[in-house]
Structure formats: structure tokens, C-alpha cells
C-alpha positions as CSV (number, residue, x, y, z in Angstrom):
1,X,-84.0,107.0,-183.3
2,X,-81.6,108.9,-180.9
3,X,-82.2,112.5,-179.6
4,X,-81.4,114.7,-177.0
5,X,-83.2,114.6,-173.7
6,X,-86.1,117.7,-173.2
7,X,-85.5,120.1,-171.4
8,X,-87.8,120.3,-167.7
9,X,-88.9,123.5,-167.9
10,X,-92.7,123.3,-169.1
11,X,-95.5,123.7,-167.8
12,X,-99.2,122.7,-168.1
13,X,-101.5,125.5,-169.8
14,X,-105.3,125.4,-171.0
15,X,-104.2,124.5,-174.1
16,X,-101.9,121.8,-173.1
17,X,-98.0,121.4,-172.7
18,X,-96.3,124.4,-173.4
19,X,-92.6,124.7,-175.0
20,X,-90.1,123.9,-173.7
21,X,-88.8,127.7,-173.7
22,X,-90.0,130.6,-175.7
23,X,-88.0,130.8,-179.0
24,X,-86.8,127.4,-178.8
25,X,-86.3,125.3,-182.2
26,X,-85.7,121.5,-182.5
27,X,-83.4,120.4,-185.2
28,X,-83.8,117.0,-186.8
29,X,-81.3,116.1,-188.6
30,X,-79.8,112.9,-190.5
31,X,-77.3,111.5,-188.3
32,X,-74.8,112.0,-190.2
33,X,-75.1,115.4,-189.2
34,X,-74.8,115.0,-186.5
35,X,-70.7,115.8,-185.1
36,X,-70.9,118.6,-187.8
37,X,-74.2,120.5,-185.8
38,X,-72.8,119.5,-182.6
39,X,-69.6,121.5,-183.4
40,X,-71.5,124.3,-185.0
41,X,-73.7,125.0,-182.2
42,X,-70.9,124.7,-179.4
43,X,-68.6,127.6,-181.6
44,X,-71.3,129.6,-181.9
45,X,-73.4,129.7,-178.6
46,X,-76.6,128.2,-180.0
47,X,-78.6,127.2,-176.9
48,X,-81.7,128.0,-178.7
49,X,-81.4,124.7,-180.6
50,X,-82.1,121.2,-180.1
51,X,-80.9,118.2,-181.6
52,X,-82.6,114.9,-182.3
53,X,-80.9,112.5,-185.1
54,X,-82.7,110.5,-187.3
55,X,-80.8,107.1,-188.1
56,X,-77.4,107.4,-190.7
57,X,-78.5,104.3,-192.0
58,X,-81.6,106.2,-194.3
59,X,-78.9,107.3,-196.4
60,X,-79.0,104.0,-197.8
61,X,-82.8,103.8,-197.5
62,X,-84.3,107.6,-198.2
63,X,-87.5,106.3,-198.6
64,X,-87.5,105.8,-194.5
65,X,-87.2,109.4,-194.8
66,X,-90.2,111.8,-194.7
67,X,-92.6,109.3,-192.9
68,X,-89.5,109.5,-190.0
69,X,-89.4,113.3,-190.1
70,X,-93.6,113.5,-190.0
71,X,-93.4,111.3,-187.1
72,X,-90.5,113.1,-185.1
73,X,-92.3,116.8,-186.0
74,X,-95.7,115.1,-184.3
75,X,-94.0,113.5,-181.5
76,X,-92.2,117.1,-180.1
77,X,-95.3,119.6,-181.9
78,X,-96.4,121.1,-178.0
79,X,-92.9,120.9,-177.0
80,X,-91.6,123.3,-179.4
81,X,-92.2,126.7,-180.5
82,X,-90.4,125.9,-184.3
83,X,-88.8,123.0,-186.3
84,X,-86.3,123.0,-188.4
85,X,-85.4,119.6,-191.0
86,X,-81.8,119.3,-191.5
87,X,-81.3,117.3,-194.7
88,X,-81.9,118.4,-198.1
89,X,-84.2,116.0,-200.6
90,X,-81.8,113.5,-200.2
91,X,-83.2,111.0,-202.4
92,X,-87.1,111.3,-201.6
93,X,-87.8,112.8,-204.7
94,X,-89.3,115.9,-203.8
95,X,-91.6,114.1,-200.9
96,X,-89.6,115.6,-198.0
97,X,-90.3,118.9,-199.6
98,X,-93.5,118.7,-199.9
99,X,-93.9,117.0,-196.2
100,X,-92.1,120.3,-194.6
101,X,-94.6,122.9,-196.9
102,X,-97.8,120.6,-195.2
103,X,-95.9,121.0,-191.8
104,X,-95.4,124.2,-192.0
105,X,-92.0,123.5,-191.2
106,X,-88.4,124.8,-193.3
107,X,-86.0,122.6,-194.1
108,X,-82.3,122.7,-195.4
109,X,-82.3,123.8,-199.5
110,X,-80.6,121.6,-202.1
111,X,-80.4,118.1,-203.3
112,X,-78.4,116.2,-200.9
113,X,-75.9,116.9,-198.6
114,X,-72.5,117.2,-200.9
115,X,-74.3,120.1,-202.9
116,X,-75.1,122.6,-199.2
117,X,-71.5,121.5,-197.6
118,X,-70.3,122.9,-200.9
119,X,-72.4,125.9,-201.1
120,X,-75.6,124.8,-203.6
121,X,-74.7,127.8,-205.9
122,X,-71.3,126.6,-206.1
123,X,-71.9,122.9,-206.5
124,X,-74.5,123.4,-209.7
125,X,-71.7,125.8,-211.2
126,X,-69.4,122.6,-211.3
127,X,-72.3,120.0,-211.4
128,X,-71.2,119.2,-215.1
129,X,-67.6,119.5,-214.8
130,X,-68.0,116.8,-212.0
131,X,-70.4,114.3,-213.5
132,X,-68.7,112.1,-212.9
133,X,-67.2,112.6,-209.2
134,X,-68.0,110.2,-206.4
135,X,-67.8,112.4,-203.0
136,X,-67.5,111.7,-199.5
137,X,-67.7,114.2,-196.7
138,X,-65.9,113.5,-193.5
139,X,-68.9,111.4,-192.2
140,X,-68.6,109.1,-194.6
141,X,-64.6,108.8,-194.7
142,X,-65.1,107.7,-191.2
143,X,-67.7,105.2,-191.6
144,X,-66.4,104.1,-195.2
145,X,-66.8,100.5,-194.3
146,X,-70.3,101.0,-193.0
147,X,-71.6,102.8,-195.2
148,X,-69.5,102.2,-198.8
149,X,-67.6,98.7,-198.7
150,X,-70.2,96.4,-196.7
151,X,-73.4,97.2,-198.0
152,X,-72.2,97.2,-201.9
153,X,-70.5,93.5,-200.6
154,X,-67.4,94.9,-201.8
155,X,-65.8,93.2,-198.8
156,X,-67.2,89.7,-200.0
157,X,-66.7,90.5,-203.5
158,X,-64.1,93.2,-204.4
159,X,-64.7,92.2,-207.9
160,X,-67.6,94.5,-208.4
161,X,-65.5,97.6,-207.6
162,X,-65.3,97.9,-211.6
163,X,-69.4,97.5,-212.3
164,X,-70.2,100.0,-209.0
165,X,-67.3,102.7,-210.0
166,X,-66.3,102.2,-213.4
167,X,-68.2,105.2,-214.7
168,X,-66.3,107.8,-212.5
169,X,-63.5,109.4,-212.5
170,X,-62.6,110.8,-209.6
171,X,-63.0,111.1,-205.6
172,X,-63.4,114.4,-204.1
173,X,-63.2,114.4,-200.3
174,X,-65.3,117.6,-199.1
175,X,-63.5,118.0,-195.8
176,X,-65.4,119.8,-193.3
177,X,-62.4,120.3,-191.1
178,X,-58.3,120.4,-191.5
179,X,-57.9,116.7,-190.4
180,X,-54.5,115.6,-191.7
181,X,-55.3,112.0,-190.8
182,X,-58.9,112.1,-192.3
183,X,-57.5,113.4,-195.7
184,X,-55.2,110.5,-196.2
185,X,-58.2,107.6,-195.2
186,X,-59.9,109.6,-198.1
187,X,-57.1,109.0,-200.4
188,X,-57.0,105.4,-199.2
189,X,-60.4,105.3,-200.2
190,X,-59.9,107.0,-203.5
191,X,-57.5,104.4,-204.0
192,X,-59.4,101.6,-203.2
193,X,-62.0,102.5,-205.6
194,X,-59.8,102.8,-208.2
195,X,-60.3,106.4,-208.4
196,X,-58.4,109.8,-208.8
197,X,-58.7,111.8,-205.5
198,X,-59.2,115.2,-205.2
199,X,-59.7,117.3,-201.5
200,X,-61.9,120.3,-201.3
201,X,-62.2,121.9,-197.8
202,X,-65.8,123.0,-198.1
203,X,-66.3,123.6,-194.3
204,X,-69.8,123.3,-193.4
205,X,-71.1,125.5,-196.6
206,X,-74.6,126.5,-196.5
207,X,-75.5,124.3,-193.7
208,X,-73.3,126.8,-191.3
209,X,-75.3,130.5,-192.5
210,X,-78.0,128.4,-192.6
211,X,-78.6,127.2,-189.0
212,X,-76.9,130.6,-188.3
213,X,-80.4,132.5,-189.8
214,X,-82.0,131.0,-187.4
């Protein structure tokens, strides 16, 4: 687990450590996230808000999930005055959810991550239409190898392109900025999948007004 250093600034009180400065809120968010926040809080002047990163890698394993954010919440609890969980369910099934209501801590709304870059009213208006869609965001063009081709062992066995993808249709790259270069790795990999490709510039969706309510 990776996270930015604490602030210095507290101090001892009766009741113990106090936070690190009045007001101040600790993200944790999946590391995938993590360029996209980064960028978000340098354009718009967010020093209120710390980062630490859970591992990318739990978006292969989401059952890692909620045990990692209960432990990360406990570990900063007197540092902070406020947390905020930056994924969506994300694959726990509803156990993040209900993690964040025992916390007493908010977290980002929607399934997953494609549905709030999208906007989540948005993305259940054209859930049906695109049943059968296979989406990357600019995270995962980057780290398409890591995180796509290697652990399906499409690198040791490209023949199991057809039994992983044959049931959709299409590859919609939700492009979180105007990357020329990033938009044609996406068609690559729409093409290496055997797949229409299709390029929606999403932005960053409801994660931006999101982070910006707080």
C-alpha cells in the first residue's frame, strides 16, 4: 500500500493525536485513480485533500477490497477530521457499501469505475445499448498488458481471445483526457481483441463534481 507522507503539524491533546489540520480529508482511493485525482486536485487548488492509494492490482482481486479500506480508515482515524473512499462497489458486492455506512464514512456512488467516469445517470441510460461493450479508461490503456493480456495468459495463449471476448462487440475507450497517442493504443487494443472500437471523452464524470462537493 502506497500513500502520501502526513503532514507534521499535530499535536498531542487529552484525547490523543489531533488531525493533522482542521477540515482536512484523506482520500483513499484505488490506484488506478490515482494520475486522474492527482490532476484533479492540482487544477483545482485542493490542499484540503490527501491521497493514499490502495494497490491497482485489487481490480483483479475486489475481494482484497473493503478489509483494505477498514484497515487504511483505522490506521489514519486521529489523524483526520473526515474520509472519503474513492472507488465505487467495484466488485464487492455491496460489502464496501455497507463497510463505509459502519464507518461512518462516504464513498464514491455507482458500480464501478466506467459507470462515475461516464456520469452514472448517463451510463444506466446506455447500460442496455452497451451490453455488450468491453471498456477501458486511460488507466487501463496504459497498463493494458498488466492488467488485460497477462493475467487472462493471453500472452502465452492468444487462442483464448475468442472464449474471453467472443460475446462482445465492441471497445469503448472512455478517455479521460485528449491524448492523441493514448486513443490510438486503445484502438490497437480494440484491435487486438478482435473488437469494434469506439472513443468517448468522458473526462473525469462524476468523480470530478464529486471530489469538488467536498
Amino acid at each position: 500500500m502506497s500513500e502520501t507522507s502526513i503532514p507534521d503539524d499535530r499535536t498531542l491533546t487529552d484525547e490523543g493525536l489531533a488531525p493533522a489540520r482542521a477540515g482536512r480529508i484523506l482520500l483513499i482511493a484505488c490506484g488506478a485513480l490515482a494520475r486522474e485525482i492527482l490532476d484533479l486536485k492540482k487544477a483545482n487548488g485542493w490542499s484540503h485533500l490527501d491521497l493514499t492509494c490502495l494497490p491497482a492490482k485489487y481490480h483483479l482481486y475486489p475481494e482484497k477490497i473493503t478489509d483494505a479500506v477498514r484497515e487504511t480508515v483505522a490506521k489514519h482515524r486521529a489523524e483526520y477530521d473526515d474520509f472519503f473512499v474513492v472507488y465505487a462497489d467495484c466488485g464487492t458486492g455491496g460489502g464496501l457499501e455497507q463497510a463505509c455506512e459502519e464507518m461512518g464514512v462516504q464513498m464514491v456512488a455507482g458500480p464501478h469505475c466506467y459507470s462515475f467516469f461516464q456520469g452514472n445517470e448517463s451510463f444506466a441510460q446506455t447500460a442496455e445499448d452497451d451490453i455488450t461493450t468491453f471498456y477501458l479508461t486511460d488507466f487501463l490503456v496504459r497498463q493494458f498488458e498488466a492488467f488485460i493480456i497477462k493475467p487472462m495468459g493471453l500472452d502465452r495463449h492468444p487462442e483464448l481471445r475468442d472464449m474471453y471476448f467472443g460475446n462482445y462487440e465492441k471497445l469503448v475507450y472512455q478517455a479521460q483526457t485528449d491524448d492523441p497517442a493514448l486513443t490510438e493504443k486503445a484502438r490497437d487494443c480494440a484491435d487486438r481483441l478482435g473488437l469494434a472500437f469506439e472513443r468517448r471523452f468522458t473526462g473525469y464524470g462524476d468523480l470530478e463534481t464529486t471530489l469538488k462537493a467536498l
